[in-house]
C-alpha positions as CSV (number, residue, x, y, z in Angstrom):
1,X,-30.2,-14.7,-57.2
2,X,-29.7,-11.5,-59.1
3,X,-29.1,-13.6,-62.4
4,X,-32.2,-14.8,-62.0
5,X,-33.7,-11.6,-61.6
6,X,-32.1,-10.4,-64.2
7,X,-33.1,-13.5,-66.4
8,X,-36.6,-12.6,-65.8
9,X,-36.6,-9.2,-67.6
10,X,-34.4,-9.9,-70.3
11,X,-37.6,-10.5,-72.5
12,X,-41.1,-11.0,-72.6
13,X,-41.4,-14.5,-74.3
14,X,-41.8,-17.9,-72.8
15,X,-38.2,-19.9,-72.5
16,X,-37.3,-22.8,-70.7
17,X,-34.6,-20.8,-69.1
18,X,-37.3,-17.9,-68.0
19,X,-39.4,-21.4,-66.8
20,X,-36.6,-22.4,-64.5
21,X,-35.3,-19.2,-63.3
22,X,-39.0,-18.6,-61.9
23,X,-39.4,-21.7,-60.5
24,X,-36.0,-21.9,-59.2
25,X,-36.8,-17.7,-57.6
26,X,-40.1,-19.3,-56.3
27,X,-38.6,-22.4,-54.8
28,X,-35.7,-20.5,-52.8
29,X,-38.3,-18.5,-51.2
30,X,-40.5,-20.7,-50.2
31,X,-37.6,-22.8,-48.9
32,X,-36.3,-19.3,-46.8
33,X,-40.1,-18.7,-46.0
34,X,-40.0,-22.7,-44.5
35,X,-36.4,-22.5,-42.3
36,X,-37.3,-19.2,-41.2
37,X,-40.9,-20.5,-39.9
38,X,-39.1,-23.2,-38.5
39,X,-36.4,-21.3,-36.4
40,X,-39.0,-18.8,-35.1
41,X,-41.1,-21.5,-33.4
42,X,-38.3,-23.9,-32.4
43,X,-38.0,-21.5,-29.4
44,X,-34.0,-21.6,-28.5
């Protein structure tokens, strides 16, 4: 995930590899957002 990160300020134009890594970033927390949501309410 730091790769990604990282990816993301290595320059300031548009790449398909600066594309993916935000999406990918994005995705991931949403995803952790989700599962965590989900295990908070599932109430043991």
């Amino acid at each position: 995930m730091l790769e990604l990160a990282l990816l993301l300020q290595a320059d300031y134009e548009p790449s398909p590899a600066r594309f993916f890594a935000a999406f990918f970033l994005i995705l991931i927390l949403l995803c952790g957002a989700l599962l965590f949501t989900y295990w908070i309410s599932k109430g043991d």
